[in-house]
Residue frames relative to the residue before (quaternion, step in Angstrom):
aa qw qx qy qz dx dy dz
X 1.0000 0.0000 0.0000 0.0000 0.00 0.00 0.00
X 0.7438 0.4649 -0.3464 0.3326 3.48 0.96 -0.92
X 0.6274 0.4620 -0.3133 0.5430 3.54 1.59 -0.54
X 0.5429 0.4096 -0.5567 0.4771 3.84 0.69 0.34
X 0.6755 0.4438 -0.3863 0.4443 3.95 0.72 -0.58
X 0.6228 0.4893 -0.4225 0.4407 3.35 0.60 -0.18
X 0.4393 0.6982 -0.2820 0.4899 3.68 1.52 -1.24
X 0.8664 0.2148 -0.1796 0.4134 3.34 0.20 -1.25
X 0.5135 0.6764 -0.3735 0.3733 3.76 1.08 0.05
X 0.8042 0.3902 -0.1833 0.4091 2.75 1.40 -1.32
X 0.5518 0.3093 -0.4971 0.5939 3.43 1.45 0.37
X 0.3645 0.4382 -0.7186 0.3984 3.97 -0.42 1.02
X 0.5171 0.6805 -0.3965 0.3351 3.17 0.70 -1.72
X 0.7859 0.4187 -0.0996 0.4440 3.16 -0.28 -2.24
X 0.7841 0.3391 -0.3395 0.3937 3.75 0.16 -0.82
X 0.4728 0.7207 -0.3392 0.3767 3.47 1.37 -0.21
X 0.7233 0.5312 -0.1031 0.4289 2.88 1.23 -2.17
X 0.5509 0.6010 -0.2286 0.5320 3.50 1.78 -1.19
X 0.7582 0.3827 -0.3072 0.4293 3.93 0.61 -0.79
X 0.5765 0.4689 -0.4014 0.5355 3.65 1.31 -0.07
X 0.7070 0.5046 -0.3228 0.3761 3.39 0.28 -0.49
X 0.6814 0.5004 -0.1746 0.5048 3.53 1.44 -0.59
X 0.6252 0.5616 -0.1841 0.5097 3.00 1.82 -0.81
X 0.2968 0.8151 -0.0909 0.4892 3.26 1.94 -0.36
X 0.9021 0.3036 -0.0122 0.3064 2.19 -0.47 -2.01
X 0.6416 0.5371 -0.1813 0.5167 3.17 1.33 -1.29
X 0.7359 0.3688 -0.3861 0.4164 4.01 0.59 -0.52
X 0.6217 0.4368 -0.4475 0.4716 3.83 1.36 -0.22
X 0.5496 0.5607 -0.3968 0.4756 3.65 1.07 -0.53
X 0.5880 0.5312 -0.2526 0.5552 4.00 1.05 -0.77
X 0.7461 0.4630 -0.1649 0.4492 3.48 0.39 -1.22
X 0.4595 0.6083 -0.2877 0.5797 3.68 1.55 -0.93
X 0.7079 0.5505 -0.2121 0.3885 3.33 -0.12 -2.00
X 0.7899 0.2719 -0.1898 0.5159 4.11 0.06 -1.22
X 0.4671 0.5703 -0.4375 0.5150 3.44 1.13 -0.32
X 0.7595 0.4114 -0.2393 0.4435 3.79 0.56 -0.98
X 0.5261 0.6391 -0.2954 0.4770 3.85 1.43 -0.75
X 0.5736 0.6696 -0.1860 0.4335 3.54 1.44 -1.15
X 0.8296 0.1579 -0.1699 0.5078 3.17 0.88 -1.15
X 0.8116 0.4082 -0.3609 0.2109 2.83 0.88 0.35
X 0.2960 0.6710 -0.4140 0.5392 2.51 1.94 0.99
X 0.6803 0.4729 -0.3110 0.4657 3.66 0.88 -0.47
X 0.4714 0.5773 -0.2959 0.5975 3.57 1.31 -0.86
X 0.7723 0.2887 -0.3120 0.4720 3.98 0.32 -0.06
X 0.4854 0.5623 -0.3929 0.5421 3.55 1.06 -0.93
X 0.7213 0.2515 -0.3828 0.5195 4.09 -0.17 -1.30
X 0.5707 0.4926 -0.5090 0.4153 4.14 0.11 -0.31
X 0.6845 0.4915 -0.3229 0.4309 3.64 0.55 -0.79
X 0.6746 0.5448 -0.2253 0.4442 3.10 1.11 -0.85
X 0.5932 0.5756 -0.2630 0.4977 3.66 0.98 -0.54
X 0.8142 0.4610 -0.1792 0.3040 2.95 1.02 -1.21
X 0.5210 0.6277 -0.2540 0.5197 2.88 1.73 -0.43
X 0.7727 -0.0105 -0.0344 0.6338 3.71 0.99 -1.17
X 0.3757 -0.7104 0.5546 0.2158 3.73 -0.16 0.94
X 0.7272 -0.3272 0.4780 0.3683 2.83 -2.09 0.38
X 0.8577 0.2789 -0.2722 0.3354 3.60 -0.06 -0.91
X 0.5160 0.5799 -0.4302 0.4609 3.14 0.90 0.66
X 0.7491 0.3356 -0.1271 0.5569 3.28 0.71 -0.44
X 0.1526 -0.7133 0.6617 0.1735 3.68 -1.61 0.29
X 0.6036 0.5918 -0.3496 0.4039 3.56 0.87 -0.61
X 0.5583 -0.5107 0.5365 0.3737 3.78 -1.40 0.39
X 0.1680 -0.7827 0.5828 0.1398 4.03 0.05 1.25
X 0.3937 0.6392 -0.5150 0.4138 4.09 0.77 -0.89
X 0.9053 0.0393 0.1102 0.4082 3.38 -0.31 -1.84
X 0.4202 0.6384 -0.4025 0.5039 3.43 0.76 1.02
X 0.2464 0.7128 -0.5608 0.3418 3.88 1.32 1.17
X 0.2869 -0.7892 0.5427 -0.0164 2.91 -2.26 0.08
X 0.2330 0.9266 -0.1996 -0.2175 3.19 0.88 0.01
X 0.5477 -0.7310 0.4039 0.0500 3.41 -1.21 0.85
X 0.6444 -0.6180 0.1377 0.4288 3.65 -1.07 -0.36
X 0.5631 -0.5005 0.2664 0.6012 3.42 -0.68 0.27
X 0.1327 0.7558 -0.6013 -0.2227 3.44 -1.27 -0.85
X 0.5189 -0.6282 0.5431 0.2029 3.18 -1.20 1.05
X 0.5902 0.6451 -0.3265 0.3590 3.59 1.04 -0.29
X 0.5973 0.4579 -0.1777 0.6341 3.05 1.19 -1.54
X 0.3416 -0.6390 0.6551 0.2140 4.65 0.62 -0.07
X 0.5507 0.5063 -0.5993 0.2849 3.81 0.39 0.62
X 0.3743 -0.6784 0.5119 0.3711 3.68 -1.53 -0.20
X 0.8815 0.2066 -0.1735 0.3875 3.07 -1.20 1.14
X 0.8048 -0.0870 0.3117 0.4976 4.11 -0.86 -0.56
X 0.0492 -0.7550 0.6253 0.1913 3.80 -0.25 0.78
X 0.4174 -0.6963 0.5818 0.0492 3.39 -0.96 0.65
X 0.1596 0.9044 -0.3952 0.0185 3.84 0.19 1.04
X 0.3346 -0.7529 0.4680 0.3195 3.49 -0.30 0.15
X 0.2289 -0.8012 0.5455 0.0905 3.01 -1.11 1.39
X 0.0856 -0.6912 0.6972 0.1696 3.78 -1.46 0.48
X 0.2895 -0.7188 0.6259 -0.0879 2.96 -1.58 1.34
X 0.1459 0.7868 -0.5942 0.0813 3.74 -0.95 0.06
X 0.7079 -0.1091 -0.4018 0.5706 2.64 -0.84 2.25
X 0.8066 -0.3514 0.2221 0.4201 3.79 1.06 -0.13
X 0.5283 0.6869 -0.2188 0.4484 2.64 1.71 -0.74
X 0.4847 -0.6516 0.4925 0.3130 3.80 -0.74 0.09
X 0.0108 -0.8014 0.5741 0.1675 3.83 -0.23 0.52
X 0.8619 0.1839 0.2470 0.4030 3.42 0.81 -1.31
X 0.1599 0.8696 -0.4671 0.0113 3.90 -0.33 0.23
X 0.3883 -0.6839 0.5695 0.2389 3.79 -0.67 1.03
X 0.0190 -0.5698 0.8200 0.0510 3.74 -1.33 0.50
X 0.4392 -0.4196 0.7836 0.1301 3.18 -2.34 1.48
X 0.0065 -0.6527 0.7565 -0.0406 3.71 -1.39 1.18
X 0.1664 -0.7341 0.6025 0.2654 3.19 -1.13 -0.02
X 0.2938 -0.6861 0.6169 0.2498 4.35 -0.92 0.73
X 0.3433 -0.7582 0.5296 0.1634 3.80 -0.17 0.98
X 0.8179 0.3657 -0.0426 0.4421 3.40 0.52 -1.20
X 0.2485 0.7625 -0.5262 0.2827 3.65 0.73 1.35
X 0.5831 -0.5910 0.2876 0.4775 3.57 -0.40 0.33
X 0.7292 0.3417 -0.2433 0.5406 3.98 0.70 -0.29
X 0.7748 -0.2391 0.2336 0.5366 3.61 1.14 -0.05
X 0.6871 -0.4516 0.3166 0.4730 3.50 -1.45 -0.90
X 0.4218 -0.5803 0.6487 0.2540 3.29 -1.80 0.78
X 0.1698 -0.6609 0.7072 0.1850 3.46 -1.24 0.32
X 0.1279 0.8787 -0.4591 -0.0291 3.54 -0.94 0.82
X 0.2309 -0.7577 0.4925 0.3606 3.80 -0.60 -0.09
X 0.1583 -0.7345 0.6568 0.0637 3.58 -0.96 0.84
X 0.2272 -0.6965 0.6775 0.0651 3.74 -0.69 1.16
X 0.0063 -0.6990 0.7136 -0.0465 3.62 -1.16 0.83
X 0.4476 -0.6328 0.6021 0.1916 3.47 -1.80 0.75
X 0.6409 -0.4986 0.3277 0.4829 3.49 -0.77 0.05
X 0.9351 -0.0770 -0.2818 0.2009 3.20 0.85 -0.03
X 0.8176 -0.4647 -0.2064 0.2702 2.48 0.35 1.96
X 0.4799 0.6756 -0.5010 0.2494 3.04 0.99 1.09
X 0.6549 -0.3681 0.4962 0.4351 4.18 -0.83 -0.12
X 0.0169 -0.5922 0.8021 -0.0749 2.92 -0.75 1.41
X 0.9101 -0.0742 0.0455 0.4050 4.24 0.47 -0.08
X 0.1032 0.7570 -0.6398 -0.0832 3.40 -0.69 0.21
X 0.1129 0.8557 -0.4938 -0.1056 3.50 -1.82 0.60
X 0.4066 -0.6251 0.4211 0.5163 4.03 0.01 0.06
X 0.1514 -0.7650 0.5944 0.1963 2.78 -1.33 0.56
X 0.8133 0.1358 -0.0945 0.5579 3.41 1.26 -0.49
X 0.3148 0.7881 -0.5190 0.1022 3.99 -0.05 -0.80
X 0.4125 -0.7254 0.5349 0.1326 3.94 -1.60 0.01
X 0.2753 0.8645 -0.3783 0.1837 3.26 1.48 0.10
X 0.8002 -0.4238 0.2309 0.3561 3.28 -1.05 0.27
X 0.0409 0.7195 -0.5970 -0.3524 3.94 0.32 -0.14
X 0.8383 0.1480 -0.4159 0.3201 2.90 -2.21 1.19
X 0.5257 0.4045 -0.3845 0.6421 3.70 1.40 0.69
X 0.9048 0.2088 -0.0661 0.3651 3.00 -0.77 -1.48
X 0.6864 0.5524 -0.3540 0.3137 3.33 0.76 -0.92
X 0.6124 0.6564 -0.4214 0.1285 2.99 0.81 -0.23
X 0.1726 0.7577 -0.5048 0.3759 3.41 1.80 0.64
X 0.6502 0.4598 -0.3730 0.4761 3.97 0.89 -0.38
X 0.5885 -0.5139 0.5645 0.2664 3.19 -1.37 1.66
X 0.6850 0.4413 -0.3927 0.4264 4.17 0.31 -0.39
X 0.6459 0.4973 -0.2679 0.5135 3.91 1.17 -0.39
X 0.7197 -0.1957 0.1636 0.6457 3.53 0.74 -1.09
X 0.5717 -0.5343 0.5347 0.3188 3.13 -2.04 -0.33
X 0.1099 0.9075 -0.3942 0.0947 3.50 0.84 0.74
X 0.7062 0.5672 -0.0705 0.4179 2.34 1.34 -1.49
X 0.5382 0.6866 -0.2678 0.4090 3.11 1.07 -0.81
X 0.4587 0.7158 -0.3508 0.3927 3.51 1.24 -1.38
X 0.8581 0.2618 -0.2186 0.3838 3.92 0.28 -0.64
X 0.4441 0.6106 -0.5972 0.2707 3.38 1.49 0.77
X 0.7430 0.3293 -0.3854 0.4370 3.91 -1.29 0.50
X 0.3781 0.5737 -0.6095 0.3955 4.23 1.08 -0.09
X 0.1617 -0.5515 0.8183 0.0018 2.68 -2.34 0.47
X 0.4573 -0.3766 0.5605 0.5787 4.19 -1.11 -0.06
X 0.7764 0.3485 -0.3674 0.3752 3.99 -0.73 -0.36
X 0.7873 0.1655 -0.1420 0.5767 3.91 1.16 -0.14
X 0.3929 -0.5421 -0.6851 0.2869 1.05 -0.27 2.66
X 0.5194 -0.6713 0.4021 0.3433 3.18 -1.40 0.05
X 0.8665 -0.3251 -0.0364 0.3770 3.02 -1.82 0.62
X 0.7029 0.4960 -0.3144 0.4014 3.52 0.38 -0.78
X 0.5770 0.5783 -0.2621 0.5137 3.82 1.27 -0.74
X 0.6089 0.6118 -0.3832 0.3288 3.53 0.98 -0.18
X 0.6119 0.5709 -0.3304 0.4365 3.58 0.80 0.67
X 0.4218 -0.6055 0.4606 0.4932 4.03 -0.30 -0.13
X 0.8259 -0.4016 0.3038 0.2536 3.01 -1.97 1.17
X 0.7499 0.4383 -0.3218 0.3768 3.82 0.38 -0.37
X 0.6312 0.5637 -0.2202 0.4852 2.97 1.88 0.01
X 0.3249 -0.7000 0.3250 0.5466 3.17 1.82 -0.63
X 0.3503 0.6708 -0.5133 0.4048 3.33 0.72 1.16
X 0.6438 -0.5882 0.4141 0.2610 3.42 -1.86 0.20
X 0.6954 0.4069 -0.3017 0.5098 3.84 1.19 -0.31
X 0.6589 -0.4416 0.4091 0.4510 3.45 -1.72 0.76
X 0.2928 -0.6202 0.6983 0.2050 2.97 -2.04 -0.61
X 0.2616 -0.7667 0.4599 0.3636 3.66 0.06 0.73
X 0.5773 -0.5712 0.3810 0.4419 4.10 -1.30 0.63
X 0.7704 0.2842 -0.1809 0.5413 3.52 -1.42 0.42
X 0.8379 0.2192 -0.1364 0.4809 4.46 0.70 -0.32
X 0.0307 -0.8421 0.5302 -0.0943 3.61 -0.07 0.91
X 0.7793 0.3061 -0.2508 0.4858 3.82 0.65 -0.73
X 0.5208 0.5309 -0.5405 0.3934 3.57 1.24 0.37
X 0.7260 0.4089 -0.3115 0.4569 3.87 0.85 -0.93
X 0.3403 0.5928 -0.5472 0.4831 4.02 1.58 -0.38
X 0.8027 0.4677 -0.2839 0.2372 3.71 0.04 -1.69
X 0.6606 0.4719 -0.2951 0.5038 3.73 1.51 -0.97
X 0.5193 0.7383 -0.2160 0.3721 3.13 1.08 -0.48
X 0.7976 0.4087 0.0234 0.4429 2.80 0.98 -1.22
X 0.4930 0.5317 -0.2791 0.6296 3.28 1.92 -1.05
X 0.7712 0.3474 -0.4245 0.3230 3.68 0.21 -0.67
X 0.5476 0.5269 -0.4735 0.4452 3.69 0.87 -0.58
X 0.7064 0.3696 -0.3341 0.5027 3.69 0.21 -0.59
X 0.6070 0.4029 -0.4997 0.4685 3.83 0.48 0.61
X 0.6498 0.5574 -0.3151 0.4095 3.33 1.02 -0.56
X 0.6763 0.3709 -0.3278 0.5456 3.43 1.39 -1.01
X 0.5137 0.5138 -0.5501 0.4118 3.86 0.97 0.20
X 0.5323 0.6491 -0.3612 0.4061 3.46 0.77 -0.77
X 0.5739 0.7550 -0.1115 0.2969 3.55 1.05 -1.12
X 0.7237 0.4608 0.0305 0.5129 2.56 0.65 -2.75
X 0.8764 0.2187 -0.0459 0.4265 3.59 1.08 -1.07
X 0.0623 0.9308 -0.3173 0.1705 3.09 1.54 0.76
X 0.4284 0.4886 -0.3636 0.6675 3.82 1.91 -1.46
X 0.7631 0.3763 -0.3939 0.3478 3.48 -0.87 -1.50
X 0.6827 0.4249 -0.4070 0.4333 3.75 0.35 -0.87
X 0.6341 0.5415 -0.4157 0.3632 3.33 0.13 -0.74
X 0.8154 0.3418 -0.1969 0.4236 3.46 0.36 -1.41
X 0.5305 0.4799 -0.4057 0.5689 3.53 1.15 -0.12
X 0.7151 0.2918 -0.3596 0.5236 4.09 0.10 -0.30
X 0.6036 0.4690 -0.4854 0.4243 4.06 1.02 0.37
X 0.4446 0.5197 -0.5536 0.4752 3.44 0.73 -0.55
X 0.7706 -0.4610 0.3292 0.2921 2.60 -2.42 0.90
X 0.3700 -0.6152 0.6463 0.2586 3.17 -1.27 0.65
X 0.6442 -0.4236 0.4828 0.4153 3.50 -2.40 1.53
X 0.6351 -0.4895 0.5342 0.2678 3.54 -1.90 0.00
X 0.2059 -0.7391 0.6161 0.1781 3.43 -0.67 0.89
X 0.3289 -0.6309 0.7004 -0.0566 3.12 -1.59 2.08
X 0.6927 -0.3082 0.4569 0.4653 3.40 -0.92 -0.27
X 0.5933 -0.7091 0.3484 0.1544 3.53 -0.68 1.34
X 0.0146 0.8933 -0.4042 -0.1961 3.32 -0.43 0.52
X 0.1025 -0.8172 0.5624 0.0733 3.72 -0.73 0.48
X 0.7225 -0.3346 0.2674 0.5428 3.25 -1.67 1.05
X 0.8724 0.2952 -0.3503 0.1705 3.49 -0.76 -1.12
X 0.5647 0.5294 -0.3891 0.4994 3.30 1.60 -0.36
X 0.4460 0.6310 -0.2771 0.5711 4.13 1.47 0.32
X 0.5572 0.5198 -0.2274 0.6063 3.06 1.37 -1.27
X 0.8065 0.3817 -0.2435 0.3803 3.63 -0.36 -1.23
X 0.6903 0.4427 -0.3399 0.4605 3.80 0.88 -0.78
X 0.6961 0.4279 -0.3930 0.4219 3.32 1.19 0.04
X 0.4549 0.6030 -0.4171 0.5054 3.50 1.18 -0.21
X 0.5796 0.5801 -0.3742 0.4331 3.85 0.69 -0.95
X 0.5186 0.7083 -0.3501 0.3268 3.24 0.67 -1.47
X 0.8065 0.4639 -0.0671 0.3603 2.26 -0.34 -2.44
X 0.7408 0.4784 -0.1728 0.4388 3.35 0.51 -0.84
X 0.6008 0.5910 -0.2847 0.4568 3.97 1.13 -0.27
C-alpha cells in the first residue's frame, strides 16, 4: 500500500509539473504571437501612411509628428483622434486622421484619410476590416483601385448628395455582388472631410504649433528592419 501511495503521488507530481509547463508554454507562445500581430500591424499602418503622403512630399519625421484633436462621434472613434501631420520646410502641408466606417457588412472598417489644408483627399486606405474576400474586400489597394477613386474629392466634388455609390444615385462604383461595404467607406470618408470642416480653427492651430524634431526619417522599411532585429535578439 505504501509503494502504491507513493506511485500515485508521484504521478500528481509529474502531471502537475507537466500542466505548468504546458501552461507556460502556451502563455509565452500567446504573448510571443500578439507581440508579433503588433508589429505587424504597425509595419502596415506606416505603409499606409506613405502611401497616402510620400516621402517626397514631405521633409519632417511623419511616424512621430501627431497631434491630437477633437473627439467626434462622427468619425465612430474613441476619445482624441490622434493624426499625423506632414510638414515641409516646417510648415504644415497635410495630415492623415485614423476614422473608423462602423457600418460595413462584417463590422467596422478602420481607415486613414490624408487631407490637404484645404480640404481635399490627398488619400485614403483600409487598414483593417472583415469583409467578404472576393466582394467586399476589394476596398484593398491589393484587390482593386477603388480606393483610390477618392484621391482629389472635396465635400463640393461631388457634391453632397453624390457622396454615395452609383446605385444609390451617387458618384462612386459599387463593387459586383457588394454594395453596403463601399456605401460604408464612402460614407466614413465624407464625414471626415465634413469633420475637417467643423474643426478647421482648432486644426489649423494645432498643426501650427511647433513641429516634433526631425531625426533621420523614418519609413516602413526602416520599421521593417527594427523589427526583424528584435525578433532576432
Amino acid at each position: 500500500m505504501a509503494a502504491l501511495a507513493q506511485s500515485i503521488r508521484r504521478s500528481a507530481i509529474g502531471l502537475g509539473l507537466f500542466a505548468m509547463i504546458t501552461g507556460g508554454t502556451i502563455a509565452v507562445t500567446q504573448a510571443l504571437t500578439e507581440k508579433r500581430i503588433q508589429e505587424q500591424a504597425a509595419r502596415a499602418e506606416a505603409k499606409a501612411l506613405f502611401e497616402i503622403i510620400p516621402e517626397s512630399a514631405h521633409d519632417n519625421n511623419l511616424l512621430r509628428d501627431t497631434v491630437q484633436l477633437p473627439a467626434s462621434e462622427r468619425l465612430a472613434t474613441d476619445g482624441p483622434l490622434t493624426a499625423w501631420v506632414a510638414r515641409r520646410d516646417g510648415r504644415p502641408t497635410g495630415m492623415i486622421l485614423p476614422i473608423v466606417a462602423p457600418d460595413g457588412y462584417s463590422g467596422n472598417i478602420r481607415l486613414l484619410v490624408g487631407v490637404d489644408l484645404n480640404g481635399t483627399v490627398l488619400g485614403v486606405r483600409v487598414t483593417s476590416h472583415k469583409e467578404t474576400p472576393g466582394l467586399g474586400d476589394r476596398i484593398e489597394t491589393k484587390k482593386s483601385d477603388w480606393i483610390r477613386s477618392f484621391e482629389g474629392r472635396s465635400l463640393g466634388q461631388p457634391p453632397h448628395r453624390e457622396w454615395n455609390v452609383k446605385k444609390n444615385g451617387g458618384e462612386f462604383d459599387q463593387f459586383t455582388g457588394a454594395t453596403i461595404t463601399p456605401r460604408a467607406v464612402v460614407k466614413a470618408v465624407q464625414k471626415s472631410l465634413i469633420y475637417f470642416r467643423q474643426n478647421r480653427q482648432v486644426i489649423r492651430e494645432r498643426l501650427n504649433e511647433a513641429p516634433s524634431p526631425r531625426p533621420k526619417a523614418i519609413t516602413p522599411e526602416t520599421i521593417a528592419g527594427e523589427a526583424t532585429r528584435s525578433e532576432h535578439s
